[in-house]
N, C-alpha and C positions, 0 to 999 in steps of 0.2 A: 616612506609614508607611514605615518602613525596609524594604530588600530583604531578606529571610531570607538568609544566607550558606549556600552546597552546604553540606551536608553529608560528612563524609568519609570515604573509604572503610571497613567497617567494620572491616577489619584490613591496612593501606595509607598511604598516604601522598599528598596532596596538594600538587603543582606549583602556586606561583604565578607568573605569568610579569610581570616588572618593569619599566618602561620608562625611559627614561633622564631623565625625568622623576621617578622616586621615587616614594617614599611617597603622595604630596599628589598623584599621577595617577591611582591605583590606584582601582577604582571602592571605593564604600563596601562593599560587600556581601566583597569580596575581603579590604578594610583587617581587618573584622570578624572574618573566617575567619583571618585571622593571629593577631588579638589572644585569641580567646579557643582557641587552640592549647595543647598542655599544653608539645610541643617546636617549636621551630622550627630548620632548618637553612638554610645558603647561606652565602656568601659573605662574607667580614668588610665588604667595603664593602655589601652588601647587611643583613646584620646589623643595622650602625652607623644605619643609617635609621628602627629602627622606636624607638617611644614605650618607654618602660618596660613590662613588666607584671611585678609582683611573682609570683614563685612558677613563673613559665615559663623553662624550659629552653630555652640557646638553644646551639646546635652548627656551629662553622664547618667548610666540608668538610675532609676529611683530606687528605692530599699523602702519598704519590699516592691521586687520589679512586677508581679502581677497585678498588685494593688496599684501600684502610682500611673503606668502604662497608659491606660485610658486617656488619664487628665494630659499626661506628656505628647503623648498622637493628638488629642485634640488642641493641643495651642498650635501645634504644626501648621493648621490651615492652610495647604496645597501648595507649603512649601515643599517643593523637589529632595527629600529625603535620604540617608545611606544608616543604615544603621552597621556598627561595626562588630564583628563578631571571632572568634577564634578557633581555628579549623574552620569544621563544615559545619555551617549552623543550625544541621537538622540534627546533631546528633549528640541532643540531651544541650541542645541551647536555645538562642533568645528566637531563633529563625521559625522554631516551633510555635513556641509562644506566641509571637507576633501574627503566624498564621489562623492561631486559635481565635483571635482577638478583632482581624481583617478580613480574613477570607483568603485562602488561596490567588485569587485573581489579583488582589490587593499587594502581593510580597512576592517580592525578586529574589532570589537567594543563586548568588556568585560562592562555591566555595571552593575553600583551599582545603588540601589535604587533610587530613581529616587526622586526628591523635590515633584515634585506634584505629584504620591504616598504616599508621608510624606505628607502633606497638608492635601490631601482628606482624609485621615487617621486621624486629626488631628481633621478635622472640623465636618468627620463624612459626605462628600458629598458622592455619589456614580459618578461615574466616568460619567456615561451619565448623568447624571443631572448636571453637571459645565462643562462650557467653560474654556480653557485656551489660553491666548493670552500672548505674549512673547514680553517683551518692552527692551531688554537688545539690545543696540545701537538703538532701533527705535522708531519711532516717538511716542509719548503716547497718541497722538489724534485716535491710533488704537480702542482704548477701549472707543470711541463714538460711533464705528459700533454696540457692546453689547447691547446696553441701552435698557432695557425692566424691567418691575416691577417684583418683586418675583427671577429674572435672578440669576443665580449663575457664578463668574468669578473669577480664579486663575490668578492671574497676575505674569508673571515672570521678575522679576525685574531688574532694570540694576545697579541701587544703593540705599544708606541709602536717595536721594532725589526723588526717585522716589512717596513713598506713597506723600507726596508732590504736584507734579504735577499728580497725577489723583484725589485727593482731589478736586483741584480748575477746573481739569475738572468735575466733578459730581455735583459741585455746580453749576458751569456756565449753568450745563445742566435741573437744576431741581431737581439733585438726590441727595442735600445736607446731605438728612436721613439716606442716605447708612451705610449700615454697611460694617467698614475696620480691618479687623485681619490681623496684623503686625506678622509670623509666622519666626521668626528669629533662622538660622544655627539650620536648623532642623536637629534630627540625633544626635545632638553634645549632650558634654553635657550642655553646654552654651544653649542648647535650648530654647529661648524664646515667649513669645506671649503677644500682646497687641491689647488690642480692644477699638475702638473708632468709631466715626462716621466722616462724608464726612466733616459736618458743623463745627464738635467740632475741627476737626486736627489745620484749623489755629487759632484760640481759643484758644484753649490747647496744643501746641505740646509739644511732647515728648521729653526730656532732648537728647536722642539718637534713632538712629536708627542701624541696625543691618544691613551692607553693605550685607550681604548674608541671602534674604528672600523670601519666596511667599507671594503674598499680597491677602488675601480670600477677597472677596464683595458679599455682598448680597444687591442686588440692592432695594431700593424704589423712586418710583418717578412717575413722568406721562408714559401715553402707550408712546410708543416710536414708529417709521416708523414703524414698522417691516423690514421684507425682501424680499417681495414681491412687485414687477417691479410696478410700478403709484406710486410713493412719490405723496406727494401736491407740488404747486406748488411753495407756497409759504417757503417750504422749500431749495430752492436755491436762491440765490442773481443773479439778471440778471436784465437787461436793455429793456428786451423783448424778448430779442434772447435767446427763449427757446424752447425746445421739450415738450410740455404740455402732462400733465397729461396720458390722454387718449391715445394720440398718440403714447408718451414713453410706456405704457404699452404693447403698439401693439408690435410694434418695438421690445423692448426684449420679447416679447413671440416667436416671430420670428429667433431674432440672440441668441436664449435657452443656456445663458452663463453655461460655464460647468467646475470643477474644474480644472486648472491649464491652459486654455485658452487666448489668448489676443487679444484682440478688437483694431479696431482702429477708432476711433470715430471723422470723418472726418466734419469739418465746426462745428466742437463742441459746437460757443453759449455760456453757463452757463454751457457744461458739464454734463448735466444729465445723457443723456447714457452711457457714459463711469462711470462715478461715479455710479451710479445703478447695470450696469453687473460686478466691483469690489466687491459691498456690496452682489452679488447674494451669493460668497465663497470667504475666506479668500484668497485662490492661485489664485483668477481671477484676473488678470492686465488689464490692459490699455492704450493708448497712446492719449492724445485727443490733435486735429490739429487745431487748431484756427490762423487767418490771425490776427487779432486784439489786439493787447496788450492789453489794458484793460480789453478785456474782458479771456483774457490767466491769467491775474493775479484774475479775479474774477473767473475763474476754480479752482484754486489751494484752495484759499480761501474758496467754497464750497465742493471739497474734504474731505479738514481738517475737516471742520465742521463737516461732516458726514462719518468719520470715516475712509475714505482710502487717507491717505495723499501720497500714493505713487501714486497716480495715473500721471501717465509719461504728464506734458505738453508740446507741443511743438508751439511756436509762428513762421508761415508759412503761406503761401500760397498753396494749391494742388491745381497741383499734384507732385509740385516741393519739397517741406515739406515733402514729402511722402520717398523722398528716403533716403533708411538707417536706416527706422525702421524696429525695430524687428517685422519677419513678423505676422502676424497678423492669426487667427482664425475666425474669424468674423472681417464685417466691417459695420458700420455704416456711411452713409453721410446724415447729416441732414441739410449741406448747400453747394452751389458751385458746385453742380453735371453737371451745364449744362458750369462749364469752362472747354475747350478743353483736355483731356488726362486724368479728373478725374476718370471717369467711368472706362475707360479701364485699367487702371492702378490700382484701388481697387481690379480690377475684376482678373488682371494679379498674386496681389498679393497672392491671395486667393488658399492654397491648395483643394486635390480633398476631399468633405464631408463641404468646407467652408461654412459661410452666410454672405449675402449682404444683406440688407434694405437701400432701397435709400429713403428720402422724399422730395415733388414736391409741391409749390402751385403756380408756373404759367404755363402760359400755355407751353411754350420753352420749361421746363421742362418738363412738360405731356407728349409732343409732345416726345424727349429723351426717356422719359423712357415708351414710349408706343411703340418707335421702339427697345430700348433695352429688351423687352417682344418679343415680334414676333423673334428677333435674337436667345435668350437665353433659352426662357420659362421660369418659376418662378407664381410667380403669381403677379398680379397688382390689386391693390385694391383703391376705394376713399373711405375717409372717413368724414365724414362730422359732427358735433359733435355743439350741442346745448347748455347754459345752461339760467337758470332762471336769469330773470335780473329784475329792476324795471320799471315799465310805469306810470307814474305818481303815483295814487294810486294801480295801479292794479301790476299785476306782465305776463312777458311773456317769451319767448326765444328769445334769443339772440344767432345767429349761429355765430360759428368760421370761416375762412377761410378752407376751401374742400382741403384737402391734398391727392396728391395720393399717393400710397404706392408702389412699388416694389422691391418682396422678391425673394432672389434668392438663393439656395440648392447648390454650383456646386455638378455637378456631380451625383446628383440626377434625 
């Protein structure tokens, strides 16, 4: 007796997940669930795999697939659906997406082994000791947030040039030593593997790459940032207009960035705050509001470098720059707080559980934010902060300018 094939959602769409194997792996009951589909969508090489069936609609994703999606689900009209997907299609694929666009109750997701279970299988990591970071359409400056010695990192690839460009980032960064396993159409029987290093790839490349691979790194190189709020200073490119060290550390111990949160990082400077509470987790975003072009193009700039190029710039003035962004979880104002409508309008934005840090070094400002204390509650703090300098031969401290600080909970 044959397996009954799931049934599919009643007004929804059905993930089948592929494996590099094809067709002829897919269990029966799955194969079935395809063929008698009234549409099926995926991939042209995913497409090109199945049998004929007269009379079924077959639809390769659009370019670009978030923009096109919409219009492609809507002509569907309650037609019985499969869309087709490679591995498990939660993980950095279209099963995601589709989710974000239907709703959970709307999408079925069948999947097959998953590449990075073939990987960690392959290399022998166990699952909590390797990161994976997903570079298929996005930026490869991701996999500079990673950078630690001993690290273990599964890259999921977007194509045969990807080992390529995180090569010459790993050297640019130090970690020319690395080790890179090229783990090619795992599953198939094509299954391939090649090992090399960061340094040797442009040196020696490889006659081919394997457009379908995970890329294993075992990191060597210097300690890296970590991930813990006070970077150095001297890790950002800026003009002066910085949130220093100490302060920034305050500051996000205060706005406690938390996964899938977004900041808005108001008079942003160089960008640190915003750039730090994206590197706290992978889902933390950001929007940083800078008046100054120059210094909006020197944000993005140290984004990239450190690892979250997504982080949202916007070149404005607040509190006018402010409207229409997505709203915010926390906010930061590290400059501009004492121009008219700032404050109350950060504060407007803010749901109930929000945080605010405003920082202050004149007195106008004091002045602000020692009566937006007495209005709101929070706490207000100065902070005054030293370090070693030289005196001739001798050595002494050298104080920073006295920032005051105020944090604010709503709703708290």
């Amino acid at each position: 007796m044959k397996a009954a094939s799931p049934p599919p959602p009643e007004s929804g769409i059905t993930v089948v997940g592929i494996g590099a194997d094809g067709w002829s792996g897919m269990p029966e009951r799955l194969r079935r669930l395809v063929l008698d589909a009234g549409a099926v969508l995926g991939g042209r090489r995913h497409l090109a795999m199945l049998p004929d069936v007269p009379g079924q609609r077959r639809e390769a994703w659009p370019s670009p697939l978030r923009e096109g999606l919409p219009a492609l689900l809507a002509s569907l009209d309650g037609v019985p659906a499969v869309a087709l997907a490679s591995g498990d299609p939660l993980v950095s694929g279209v099963g995601t997406t589709l989710i974000e666009l239907l709703g959970a109750d709307a999408v079925r997701v069948e999947p097959a082994v998953s590449s990075v279970a073939l990987a960690r299988a392959r290399m022998g990591w166990p699952a909590e000791r390797c990161a994976v970071v997903g570079l298929v359409g996005r930026d490869p400056r991701l996999l500079l947030r990673q950078l630690a010695p001993g690290h273990r990192v599964l890259v999921l690839s977007s194509d045969g040039g990807t080992p390529e460009a995180v090569a010459a980032l790993l050297v640019g960064a130090g970690y020319g030593a690395s080790r890179m396993t090229v783990l090619g159409d795992l599953g198939a029987d094509s299954e391939s593997r090649l090992e090399t290093t960061a340094d040797d790839w442009p040196a020696t490349p490889p006659e081919a790459v394997p457009a379908l691979h995970v890329l294993a790194l075992e990191l060597v190189g210097p300690p890296g940032y970590g991930l813990a709020p006070g970077l150095p200073d001297d890790a950002f490119e800026h003009d002066g207009q910085l949130t220093k060290r100490d302060l920034r550390a305050s500051a996000l111990a205060r706005l406690a960035p938390s996964p899938g949160e977004h900041l808005w990082d108001v008079g942003a400077g160089a960008g640190s705050v915003g750039i730090e509470w994206m590197r706290a987790h992978p889902t933390c975003t950001a929007t940083a509001v800078e008046a100054n072009a120059e210094r909006a193009e020197r944000i993005s700039r140290n984004a990239g470098a450190l690892g979250v190029p997504g982080l949202h710039v916007v070149t404005g003035r607040a509190p006018d720059a402010l409207a229409g962004l997505h709203a915010p979880d926390a906010v930061f104002v590290g400059g501009g707080a004492s121009r008219p409508g700032v404050l109350d309008t950060c504060l407007r934005a803010l749901r109930w559980g929000g945080r605010l840090v405003v920082h202050g070094v004149t007195l106008e400002t004091e002045q602000l934010l020692a009566d937006a204390y007495r209005r709101h509650g929070g706490e207000l703090t100065r902070i005054a902060v030293e370090t070693t300098a030289p005196i001739g031969t001798f050595t002494g401290w050298t104080p920073a300018r006295t920032v005051t600080q105020w944090f604010l909970a709503v709703g708290r």
